[in-house]
NUKE-310534 format. One record per residue: x, z, y negated of N, C-alpha, C, O in turn; residue in three letters. Coordinates in steps of 0.05 Angstrom, whole numbers, plus 5000, padded with zeros to 4 digits. Each point is the difference from the previous one (the first is absolute). Layout:
XZYXZYXZYXZYala
...
// end
This chain:
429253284558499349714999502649845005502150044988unk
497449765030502549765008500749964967498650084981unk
503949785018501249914981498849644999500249865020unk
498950084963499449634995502449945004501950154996unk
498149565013502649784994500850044975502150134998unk
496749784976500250044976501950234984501549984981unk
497850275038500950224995503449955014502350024991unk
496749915030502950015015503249794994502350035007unk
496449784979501349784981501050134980502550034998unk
496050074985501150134977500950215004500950054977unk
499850185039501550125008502649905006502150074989unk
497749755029503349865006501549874973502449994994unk
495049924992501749834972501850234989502449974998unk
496550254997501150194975503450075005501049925022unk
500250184966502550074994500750185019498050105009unk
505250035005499150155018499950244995499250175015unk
501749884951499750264993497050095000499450245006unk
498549554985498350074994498350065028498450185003unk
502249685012499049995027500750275012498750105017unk
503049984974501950275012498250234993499750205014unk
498949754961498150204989497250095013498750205006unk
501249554995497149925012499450145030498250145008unk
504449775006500250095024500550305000500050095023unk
500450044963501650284996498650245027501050195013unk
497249734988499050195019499649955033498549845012unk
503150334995501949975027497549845028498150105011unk
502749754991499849815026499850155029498450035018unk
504250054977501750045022501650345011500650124979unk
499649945031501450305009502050005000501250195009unk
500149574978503249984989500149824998498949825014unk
503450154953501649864979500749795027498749795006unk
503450315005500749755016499049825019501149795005unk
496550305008497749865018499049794971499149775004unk
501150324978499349824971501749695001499849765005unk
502250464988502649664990500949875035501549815000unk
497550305028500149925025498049724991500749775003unk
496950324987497949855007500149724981499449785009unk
501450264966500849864980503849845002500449824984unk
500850225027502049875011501249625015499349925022unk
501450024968500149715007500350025037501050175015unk
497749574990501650035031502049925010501249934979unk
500350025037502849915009498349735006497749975006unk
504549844988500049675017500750035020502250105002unk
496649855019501050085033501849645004498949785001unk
503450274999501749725010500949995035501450155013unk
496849624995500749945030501649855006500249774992unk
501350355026502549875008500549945030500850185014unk
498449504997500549995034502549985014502049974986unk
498350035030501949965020500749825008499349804988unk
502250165032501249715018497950005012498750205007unk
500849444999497549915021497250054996498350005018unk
501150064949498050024981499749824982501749834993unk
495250224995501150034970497550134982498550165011unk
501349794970498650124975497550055017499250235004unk
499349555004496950005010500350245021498149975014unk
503050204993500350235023498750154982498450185008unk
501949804974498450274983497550044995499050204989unk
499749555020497649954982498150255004499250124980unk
500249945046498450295003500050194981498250114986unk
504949905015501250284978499449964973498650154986unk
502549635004498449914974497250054991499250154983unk
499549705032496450085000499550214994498650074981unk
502850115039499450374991500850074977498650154986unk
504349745002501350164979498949904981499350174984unk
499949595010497349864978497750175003498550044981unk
501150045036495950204995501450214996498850154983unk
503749965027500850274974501150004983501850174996unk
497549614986500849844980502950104983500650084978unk
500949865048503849915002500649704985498749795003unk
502450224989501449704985501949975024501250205008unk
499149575005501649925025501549854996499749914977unk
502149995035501949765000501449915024501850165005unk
498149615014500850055023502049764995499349774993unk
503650335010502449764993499549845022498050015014unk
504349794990500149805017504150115004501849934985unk
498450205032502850055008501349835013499949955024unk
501949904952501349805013502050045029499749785010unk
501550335002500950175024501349785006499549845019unk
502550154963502849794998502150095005501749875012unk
498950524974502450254996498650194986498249934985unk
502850375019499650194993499849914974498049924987unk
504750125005500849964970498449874983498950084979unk
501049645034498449834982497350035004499049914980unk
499450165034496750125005500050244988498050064987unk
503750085014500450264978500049894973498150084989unk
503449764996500449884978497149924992498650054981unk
501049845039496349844993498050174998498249964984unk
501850225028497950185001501050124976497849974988unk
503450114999501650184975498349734969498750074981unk
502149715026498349824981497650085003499450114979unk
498749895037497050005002498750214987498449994981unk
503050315037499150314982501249954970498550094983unk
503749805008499449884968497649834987500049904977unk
498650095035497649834985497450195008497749905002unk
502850365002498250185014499850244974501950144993unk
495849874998500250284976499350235011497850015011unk
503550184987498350255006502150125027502349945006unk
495950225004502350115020497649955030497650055005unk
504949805012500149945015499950195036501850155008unk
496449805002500950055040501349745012499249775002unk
502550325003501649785013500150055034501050195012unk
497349515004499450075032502249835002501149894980unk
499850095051501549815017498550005020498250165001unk
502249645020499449985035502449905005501049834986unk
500350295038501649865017502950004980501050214992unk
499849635006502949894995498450004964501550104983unk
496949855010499050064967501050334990500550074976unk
499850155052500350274987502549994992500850174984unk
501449605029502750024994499749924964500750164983unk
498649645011498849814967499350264986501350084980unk
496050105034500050144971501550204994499950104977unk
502150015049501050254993503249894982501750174993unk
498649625003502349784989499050074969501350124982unk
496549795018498949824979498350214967499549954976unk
500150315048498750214993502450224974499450124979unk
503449865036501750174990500950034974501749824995unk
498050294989500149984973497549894979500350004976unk
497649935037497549944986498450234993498250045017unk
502050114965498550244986496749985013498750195010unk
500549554987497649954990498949945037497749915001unk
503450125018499450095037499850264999501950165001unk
495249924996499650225003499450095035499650245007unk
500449595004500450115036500549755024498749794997unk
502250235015500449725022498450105034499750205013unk
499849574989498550135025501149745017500649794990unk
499550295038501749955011498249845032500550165018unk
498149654993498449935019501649885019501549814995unk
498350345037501349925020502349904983499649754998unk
502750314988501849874997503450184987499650224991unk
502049735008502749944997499850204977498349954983unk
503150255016500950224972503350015005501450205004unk
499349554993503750044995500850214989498550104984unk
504350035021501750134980502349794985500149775007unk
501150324978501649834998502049945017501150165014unk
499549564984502749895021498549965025501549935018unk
496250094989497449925015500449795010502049904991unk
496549925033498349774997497450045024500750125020unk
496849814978498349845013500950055030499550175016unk
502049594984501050015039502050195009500450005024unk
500750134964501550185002498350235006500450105021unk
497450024963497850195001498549985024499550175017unk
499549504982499650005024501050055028498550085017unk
503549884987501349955025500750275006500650005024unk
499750284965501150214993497250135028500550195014unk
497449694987498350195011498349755031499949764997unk
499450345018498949915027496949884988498450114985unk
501449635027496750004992498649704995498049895009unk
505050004967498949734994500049745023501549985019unk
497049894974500249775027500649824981500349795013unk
500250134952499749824982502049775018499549795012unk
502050314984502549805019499449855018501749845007unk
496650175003500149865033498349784983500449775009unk
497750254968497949824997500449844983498249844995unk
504950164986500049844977502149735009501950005015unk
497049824972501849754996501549974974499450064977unk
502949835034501450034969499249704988498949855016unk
501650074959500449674990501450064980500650224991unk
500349474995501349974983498949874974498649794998unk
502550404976498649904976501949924982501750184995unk
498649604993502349994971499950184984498050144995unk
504549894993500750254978499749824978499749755002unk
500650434973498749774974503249954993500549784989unk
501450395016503949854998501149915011502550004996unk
495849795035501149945020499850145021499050224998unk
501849695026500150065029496650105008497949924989unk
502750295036497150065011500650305003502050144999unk
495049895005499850375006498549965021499449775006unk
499850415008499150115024497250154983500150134980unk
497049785040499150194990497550015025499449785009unk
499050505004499150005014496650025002498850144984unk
499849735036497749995004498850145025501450015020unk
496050094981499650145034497749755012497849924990unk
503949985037498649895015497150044991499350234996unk
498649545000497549954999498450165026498150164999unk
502949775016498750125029500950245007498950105019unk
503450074969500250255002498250124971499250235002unk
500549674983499950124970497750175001500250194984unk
497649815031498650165004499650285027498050125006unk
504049885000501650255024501950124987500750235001unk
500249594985502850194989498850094964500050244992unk
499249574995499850144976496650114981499650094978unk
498349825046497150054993498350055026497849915003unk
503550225011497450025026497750144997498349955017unk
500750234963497750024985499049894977498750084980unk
502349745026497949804983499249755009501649885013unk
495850004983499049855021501449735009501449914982unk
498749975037501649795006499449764982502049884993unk
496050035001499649784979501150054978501549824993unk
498550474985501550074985503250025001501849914985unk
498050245037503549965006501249784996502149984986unk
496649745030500549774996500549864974502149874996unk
495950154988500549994971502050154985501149894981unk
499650345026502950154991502449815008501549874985unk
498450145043502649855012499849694988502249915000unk
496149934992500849764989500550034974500949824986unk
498450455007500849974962502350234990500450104977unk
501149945051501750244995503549904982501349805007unk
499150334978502649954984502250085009500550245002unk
501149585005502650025020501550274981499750074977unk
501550005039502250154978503249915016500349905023unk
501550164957502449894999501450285012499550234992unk
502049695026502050235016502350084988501650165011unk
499049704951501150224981498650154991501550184994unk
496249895001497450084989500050315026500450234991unk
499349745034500450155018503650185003500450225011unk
501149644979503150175014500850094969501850165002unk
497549804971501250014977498850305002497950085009unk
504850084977499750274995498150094972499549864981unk
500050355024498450044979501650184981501750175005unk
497249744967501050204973498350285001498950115019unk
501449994947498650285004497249985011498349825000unk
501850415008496950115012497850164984499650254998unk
499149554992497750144976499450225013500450194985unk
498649905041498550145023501650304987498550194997unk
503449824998502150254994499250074973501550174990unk
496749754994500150084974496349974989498850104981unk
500349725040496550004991498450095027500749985023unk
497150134968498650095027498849805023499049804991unk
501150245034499349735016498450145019500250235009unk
497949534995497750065026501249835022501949864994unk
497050165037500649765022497850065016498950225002unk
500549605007497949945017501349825035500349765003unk
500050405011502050025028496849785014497650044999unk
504349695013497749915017501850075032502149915008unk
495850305004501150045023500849895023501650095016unk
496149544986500149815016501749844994500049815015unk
502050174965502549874985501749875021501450155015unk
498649614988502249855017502149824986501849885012unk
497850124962501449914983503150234983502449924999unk
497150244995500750204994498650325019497850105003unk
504849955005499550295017499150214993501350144985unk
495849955025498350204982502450284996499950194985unk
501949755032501450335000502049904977500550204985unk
500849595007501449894977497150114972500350194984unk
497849675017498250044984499650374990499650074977unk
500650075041499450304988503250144999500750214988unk
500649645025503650094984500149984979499850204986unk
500749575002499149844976499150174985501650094984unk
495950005014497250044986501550424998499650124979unk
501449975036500550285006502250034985500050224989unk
501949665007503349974977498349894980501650034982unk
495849825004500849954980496850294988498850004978unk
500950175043498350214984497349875006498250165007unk
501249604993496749894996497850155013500450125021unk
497449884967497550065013499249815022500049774991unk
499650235026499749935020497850015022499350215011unk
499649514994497749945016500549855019501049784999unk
498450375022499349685018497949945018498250165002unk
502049615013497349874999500449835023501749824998unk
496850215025500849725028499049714995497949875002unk
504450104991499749654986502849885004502250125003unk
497349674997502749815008501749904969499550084977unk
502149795029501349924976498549904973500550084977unk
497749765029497749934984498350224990497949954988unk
502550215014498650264987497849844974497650014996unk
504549864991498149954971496849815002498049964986unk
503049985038498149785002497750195020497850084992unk
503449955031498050125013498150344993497850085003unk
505150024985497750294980500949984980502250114994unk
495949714981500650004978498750274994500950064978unk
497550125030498250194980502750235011500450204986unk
500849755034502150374998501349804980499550034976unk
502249775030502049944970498650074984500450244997unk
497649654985498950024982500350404985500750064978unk
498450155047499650184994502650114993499950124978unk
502549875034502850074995500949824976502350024992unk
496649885001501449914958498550154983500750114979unk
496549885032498250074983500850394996499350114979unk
502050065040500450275009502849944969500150114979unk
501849695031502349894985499550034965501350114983unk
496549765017499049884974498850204975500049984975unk
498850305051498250144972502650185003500050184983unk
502349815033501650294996501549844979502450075003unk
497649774980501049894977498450104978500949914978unk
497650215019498450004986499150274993498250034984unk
// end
């Protein structure tokens, strides 16, 4: 006979010793498929890139909510390593429990910063993007391999610093933004990317990177092979020195946007090996 609501209420109320009793007779073909199933889940923390931002995730989100993931998608300020590292390091403090920590793009440089020494990053996964070593940077990684066209398409401008003077920080042509950084994804969409894309700052790109969480927690990557932003053969160098499991998938830089369900499946692969 099904169990009533009634029944099933007052089961959860009781104590867990007592509950422990109740339950005593085995479920399961092992103890640990037990405490697997009963186990908290990781907060999956999203982290974008240059010429993004948060709303890139939304796909991925959707999914990690119906496999009912607690999510969090920052807003990466992409001002400097250091200091987007710093920020992201505030945020997973207001996060309980243990954490998957994603990046895209220039975000994989943030979490592998941000990740190092946090007990509580139980794995980083890594999308079309940047797995520094230390003494690293971004355009340096980049430039190391044949492939990117990012250069030909960005405009630089100028932004005030909050101590004076100006910084440099870069945007991709509107009319390239969909060739160079989303050509599978539809042109009306693209369009909406490229008017709501977040400049990033060209200290943010040349600033070296600190330790490398990647050397000490387990990491997934997901290689977008149509990558004109970052060089798919940079992308599985990367991904091959830091050990990761490794997928890839013919998609352009926008990966997140255009195949949210492989992202989605490479955290989610991330997520239960925490568990």
């Amino acid at each position: 006979m099904l169990p009533t609501k009634r029944t099933l209420t007052l089961a959860l109320a009781l104590p867990a010793t007592l509950a422990s009793l109740i339950g005593a007779a085995p479920t399961s073909s092992s103890p640990a498929a037990g405490a697997d199933r009963h186990a908290p889940k990781p907060t999956v923390v999203l982290v974008h890139g240059a010429f993004a931002d948060a709303s890139s995730w939304s796909g991925t989100i959707k999914r990690l909510r119906r496999a009912g993931y607690p999510v969090v998608a920052t807003a990466n300020p992409l001002r400097g390593l250091a200091d987007d590292t710093a920020y992201l390091r505030g945020v997973l403090a207001g996060v309980d429990g243990p954490v998957v920590l994603v990046g895209h793009s220039y975000g994989g440089s943030v979490i592998s910063g941000a990740a190092a020494g946090d007990s509580r990053v139980k794995a980083l996964v890594y999308i079309a993007a940047f797995t520094p070593d230390k003494g690293e940077s971004a355009a340096q990684l980049a430039a190391e391999f044949p492939g990117s066209t990012l250069g030909e398409t960005v405009n630089p401008q100028s932004y005030p610093l909050p101590g004076g003077g100006t910084g440099t920080e870069l945007v991709i042509d509107r009319a390239e933004y969909h060739r160079q950084f989303a050509a599978d994804v539809p042109a009306a969409d693209a369009a909406v990317m490229a008017a709501t894309q977040r400049p990033v700052s060209t200290v943010a790109l040349e600033e070296k990177a600190g330790e490398a969480a990647w050397k000490t927690i387990p990491s997934w990557a997901l290689i977008a092979t149509a990558d004109k932003n970052i060089p798919p053969a940079a992308e599985r160098w990367m991904a091959r020195r830091a050990g990761s499991h490794t997928t890839e998938v013919d998609a352009s830089h926008a990966v997140v946007v255009s195949r949210p369900a492989v992202v989605t499946d490479v955290i989610l692969d991330a997520a239960r090996a925490t568990r």
